[in-house]
C-alpha positions as CSV (number, residue, x, y, z in Angstrom):
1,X,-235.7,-137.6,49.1
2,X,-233.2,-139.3,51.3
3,X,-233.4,-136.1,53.4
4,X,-236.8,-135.9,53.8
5,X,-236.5,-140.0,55.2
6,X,-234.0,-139.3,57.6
7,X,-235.8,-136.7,59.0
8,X,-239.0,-138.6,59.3
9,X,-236.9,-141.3,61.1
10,X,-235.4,-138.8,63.5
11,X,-238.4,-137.1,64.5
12,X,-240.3,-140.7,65.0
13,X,-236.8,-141.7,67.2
14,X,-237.3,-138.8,69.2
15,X,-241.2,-139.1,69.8
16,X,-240.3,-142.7,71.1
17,X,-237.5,-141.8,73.3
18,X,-239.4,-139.1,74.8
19,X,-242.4,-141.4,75.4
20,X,-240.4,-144.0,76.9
21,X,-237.7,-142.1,78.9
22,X,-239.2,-140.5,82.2
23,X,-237.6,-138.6,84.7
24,X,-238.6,-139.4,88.2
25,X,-237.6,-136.8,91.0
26,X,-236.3,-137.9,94.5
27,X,-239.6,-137.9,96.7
28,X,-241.4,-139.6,93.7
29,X,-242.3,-143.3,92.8
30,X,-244.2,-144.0,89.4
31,X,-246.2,-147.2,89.3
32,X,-246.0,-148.9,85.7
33,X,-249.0,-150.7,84.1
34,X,-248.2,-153.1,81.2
35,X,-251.0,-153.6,79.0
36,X,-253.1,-153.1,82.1
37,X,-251.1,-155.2,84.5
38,X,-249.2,-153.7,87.5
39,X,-245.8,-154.8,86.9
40,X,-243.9,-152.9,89.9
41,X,-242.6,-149.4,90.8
42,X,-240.1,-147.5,89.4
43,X,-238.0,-144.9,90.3
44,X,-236.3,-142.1,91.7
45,X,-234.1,-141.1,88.5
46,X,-233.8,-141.9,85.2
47,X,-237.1,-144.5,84.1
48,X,-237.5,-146.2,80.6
49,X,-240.9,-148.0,79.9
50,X,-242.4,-149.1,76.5
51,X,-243.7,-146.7,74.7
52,X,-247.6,-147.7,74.1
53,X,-247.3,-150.4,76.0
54,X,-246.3,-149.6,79.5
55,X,-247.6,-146.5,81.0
56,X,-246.9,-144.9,84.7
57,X,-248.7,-143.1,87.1
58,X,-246.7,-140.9,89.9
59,X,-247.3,-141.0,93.5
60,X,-246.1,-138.1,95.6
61,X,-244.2,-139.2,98.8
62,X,-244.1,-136.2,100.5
63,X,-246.1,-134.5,103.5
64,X,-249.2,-133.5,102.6
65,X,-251.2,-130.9,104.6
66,X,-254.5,-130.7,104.3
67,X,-257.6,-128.6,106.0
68,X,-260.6,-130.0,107.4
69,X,-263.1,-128.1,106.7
70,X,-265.4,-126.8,109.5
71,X,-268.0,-129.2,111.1
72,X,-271.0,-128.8,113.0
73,X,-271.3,-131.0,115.6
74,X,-273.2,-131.3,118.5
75,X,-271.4,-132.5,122.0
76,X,-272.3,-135.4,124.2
77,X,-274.3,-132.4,126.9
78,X,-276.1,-130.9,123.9
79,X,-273.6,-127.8,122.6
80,X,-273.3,-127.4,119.2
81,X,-270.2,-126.7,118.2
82,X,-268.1,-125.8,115.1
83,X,-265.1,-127.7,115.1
84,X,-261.9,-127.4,112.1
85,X,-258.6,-129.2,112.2
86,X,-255.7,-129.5,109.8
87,X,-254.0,-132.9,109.0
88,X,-250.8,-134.3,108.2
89,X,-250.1,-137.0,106.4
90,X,-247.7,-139.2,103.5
91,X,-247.8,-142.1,101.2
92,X,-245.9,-144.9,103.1
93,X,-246.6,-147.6,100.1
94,X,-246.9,-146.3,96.6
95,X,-248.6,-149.4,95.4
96,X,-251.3,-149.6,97.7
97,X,-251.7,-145.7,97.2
98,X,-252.2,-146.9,93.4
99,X,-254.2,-149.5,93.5
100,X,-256.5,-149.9,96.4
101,X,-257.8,-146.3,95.8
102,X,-258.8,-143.9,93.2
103,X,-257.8,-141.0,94.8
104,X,-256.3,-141.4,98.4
105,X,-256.0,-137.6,98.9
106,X,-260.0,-136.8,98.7
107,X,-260.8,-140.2,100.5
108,X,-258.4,-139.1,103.3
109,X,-260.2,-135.6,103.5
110,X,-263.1,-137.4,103.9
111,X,-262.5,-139.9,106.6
112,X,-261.5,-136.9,108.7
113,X,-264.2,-135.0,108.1
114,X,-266.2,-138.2,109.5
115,X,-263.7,-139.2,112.0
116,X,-263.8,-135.4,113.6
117,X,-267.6,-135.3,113.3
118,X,-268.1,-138.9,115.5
119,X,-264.6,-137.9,118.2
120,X,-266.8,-134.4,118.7
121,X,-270.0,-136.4,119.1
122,X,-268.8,-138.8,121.7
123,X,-266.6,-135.9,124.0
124,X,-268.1,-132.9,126.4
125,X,-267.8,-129.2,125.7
126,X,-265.0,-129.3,128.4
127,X,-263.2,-132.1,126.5
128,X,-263.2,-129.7,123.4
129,X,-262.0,-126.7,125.3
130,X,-259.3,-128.3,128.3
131,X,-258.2,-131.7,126.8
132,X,-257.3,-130.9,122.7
133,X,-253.8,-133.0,122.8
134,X,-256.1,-136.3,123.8
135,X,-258.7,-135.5,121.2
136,X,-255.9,-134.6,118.7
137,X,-254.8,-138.1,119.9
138,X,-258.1,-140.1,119.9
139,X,-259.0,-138.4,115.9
140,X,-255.0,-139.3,114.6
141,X,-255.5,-143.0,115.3
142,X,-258.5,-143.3,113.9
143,X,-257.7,-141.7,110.8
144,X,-254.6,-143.7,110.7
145,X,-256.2,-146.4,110.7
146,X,-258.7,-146.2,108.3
147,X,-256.6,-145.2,105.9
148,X,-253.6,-147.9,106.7
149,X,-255.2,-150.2,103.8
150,X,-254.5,-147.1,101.2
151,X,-250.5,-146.8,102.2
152,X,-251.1,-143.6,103.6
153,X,-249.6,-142.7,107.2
154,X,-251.1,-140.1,109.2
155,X,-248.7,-138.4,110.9
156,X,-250.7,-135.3,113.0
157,X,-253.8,-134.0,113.3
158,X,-254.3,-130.3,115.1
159,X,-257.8,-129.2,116.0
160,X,-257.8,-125.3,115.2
161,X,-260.4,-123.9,116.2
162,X,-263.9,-124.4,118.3
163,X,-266.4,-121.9,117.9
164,X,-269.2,-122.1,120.4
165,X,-272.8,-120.4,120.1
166,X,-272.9,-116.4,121.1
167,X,-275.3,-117.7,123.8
168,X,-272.5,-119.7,125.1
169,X,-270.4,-117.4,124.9
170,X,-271.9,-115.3,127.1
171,X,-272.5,-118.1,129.8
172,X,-268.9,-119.0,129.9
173,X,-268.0,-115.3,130.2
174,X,-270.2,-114.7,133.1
175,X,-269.1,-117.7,134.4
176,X,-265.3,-116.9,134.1
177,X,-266.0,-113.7,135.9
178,X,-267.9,-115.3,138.8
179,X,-265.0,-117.4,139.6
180,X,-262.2,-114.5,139.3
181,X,-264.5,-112.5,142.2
182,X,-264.5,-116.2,143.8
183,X,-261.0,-116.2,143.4
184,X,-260.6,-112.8,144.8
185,X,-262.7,-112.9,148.0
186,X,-260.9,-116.0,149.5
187,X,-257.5,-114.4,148.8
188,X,-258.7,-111.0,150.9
189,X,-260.0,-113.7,153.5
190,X,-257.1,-115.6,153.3
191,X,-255.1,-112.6,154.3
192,X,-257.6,-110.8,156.9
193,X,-256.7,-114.0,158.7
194,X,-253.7,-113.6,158.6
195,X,-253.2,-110.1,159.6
196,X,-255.2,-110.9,162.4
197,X,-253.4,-114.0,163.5
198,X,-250.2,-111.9,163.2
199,X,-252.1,-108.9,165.1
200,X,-252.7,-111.2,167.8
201,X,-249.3,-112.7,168.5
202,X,-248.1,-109.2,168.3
203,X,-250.6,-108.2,171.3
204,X,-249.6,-111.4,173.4
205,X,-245.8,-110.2,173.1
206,X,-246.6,-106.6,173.5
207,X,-249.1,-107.2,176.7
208,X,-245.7,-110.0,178.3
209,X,-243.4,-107.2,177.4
210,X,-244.5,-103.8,178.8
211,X,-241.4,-101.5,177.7
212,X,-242.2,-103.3,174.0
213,X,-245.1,-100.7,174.4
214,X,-243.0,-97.5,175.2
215,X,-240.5,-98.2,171.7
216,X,-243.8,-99.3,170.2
217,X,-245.1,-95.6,171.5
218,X,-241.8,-93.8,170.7
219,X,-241.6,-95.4,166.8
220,X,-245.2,-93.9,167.0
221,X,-243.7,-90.4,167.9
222,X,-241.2,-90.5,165.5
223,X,-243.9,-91.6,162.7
224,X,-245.5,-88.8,163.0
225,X,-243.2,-86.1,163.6
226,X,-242.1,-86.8,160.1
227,X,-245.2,-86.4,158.4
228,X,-246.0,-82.8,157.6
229,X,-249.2,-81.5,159.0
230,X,-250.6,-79.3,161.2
231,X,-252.2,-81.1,163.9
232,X,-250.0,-83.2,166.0
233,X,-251.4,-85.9,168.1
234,X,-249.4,-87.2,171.5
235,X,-250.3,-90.4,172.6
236,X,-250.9,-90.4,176.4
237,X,-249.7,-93.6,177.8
238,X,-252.4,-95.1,179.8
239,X,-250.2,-95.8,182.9
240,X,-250.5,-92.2,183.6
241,X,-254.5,-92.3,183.3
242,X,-254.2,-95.5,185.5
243,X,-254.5,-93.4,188.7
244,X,-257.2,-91.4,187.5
245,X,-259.2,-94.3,186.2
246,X,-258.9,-95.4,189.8
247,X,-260.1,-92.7,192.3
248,X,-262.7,-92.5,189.6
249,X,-264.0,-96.0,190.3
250,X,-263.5,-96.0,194.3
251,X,-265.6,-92.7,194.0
252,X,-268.4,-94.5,192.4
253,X,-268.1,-97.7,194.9
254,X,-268.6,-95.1,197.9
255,X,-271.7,-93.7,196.3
């Protein structure tokens, strides 16, 4: 029979030691309850509490990421939008974490969902498309601070993505296109002004500088001479037609 006690002893020893030993791992922090009462956390390591008397709950300390799940929201011009983000954030103080919330995970998915709901509300459909960092910005401190009283720290929040009506989608195409043949007309103007500026300043030196029109004429020659074909033009200089041009217009005067 003495068997059959020691056993009984041994098996009660090690229900109590594994009740009352816990092991807490490095990015962990148990909170301990005594009889109800918050006595303090506890951890990383090795943790011995009183069996029925004491017992823990564990708070993760790592980063937590977390989707926000898609919301409908309508702009400050009157665009309804659907709007997701993802967020990042950490228990900063355990306790807190513990005690001033039930479950800080699920109320911190729902502040955003509010928080990114009201930031869309009060910006324009070109805030949402051209200025994301400053509403990333604007939704992070809200959150933050909203859920400062829990112990949790919001690190980052990254809008994803903003899906905008087919309608609008259409406009905004159209719209894009318009301003690429905008775009497109002013450089060809840009450069027909040049060209011509550059045509002119080449007639001014050309017209000061008559033997820069015989190499302009000869370069001419030589341009074509190389190209194969079978019709070969000669420019006339017009200093030979000069003479003609002029008994032409004397005759005309006489008449």
């Amino acid at each position: 029979m003495n068997w059959v006690i020691y056993f009984i002893i041994a098996v009660v020893v090690i229900i109590l030691l594994s009740a009352a030993l816990k092991v807490v791992r490095e990015y962990e922090r148990v909170g301990v309850f005594r009889l109800g009462r918050f006595v303090g956390l506890r951890g990383p390591g090795l943790v011995l509490i009183i069996p029925f008397v004491e017992t823990v709950r564990k708070v993760d300390l790592r980063v937590i990421t977390m989707d926000v799940p898609a919301q409908e929201c309508i702009s400050v011009d009157n665009v309804t939008v659907r709007v997701d983000a993802v967020i990042y954030f950490r228990v900063v103080n355990a306790a807190d974490a513990i005690l001033k919330v039930l479950d800080y995970v699920k109320a911190t998915s729902l502040l955003s969902q509010t928080t990114l709901r009201n930031v869309v509300g009060q910006s324009t459909l070109d805030e949402l498309l051209g200025q994301r960092d400053r509403l990333n910005e604007k939704i992070q401190l809200t959150v933050d601070e909203g859920t400062d009283p829990w112990g949790v720290k919001v690190s980052m929040v990254e809008v994803k993505d903003v899906q905008l009506p087919q309608t609008m989608q259409r406009a905004m195409a159209a719209q894009a296109e318009a301003e690429r043949e905008r775009r497109a007309k002013v450089v060809h103007a840009e450069g027909e002004a040049q060209a011509a500026e550059k045509l002119a300043e080449a007639a001014k030196i050309i017209s000061s500088q008559p033997s820069a029109l015989q190499l302009r004429y000869l370069q001419t020659l030589a341009g074509i001479a190389t190209e194969r074909s079978n019709v070969i033009l000669f420019p006339l200089p017009m200093d030979l037609l000069a003479p003609i041009f002029g008994k032409a217009n004397k005759s005309e005067e006489s008449k």
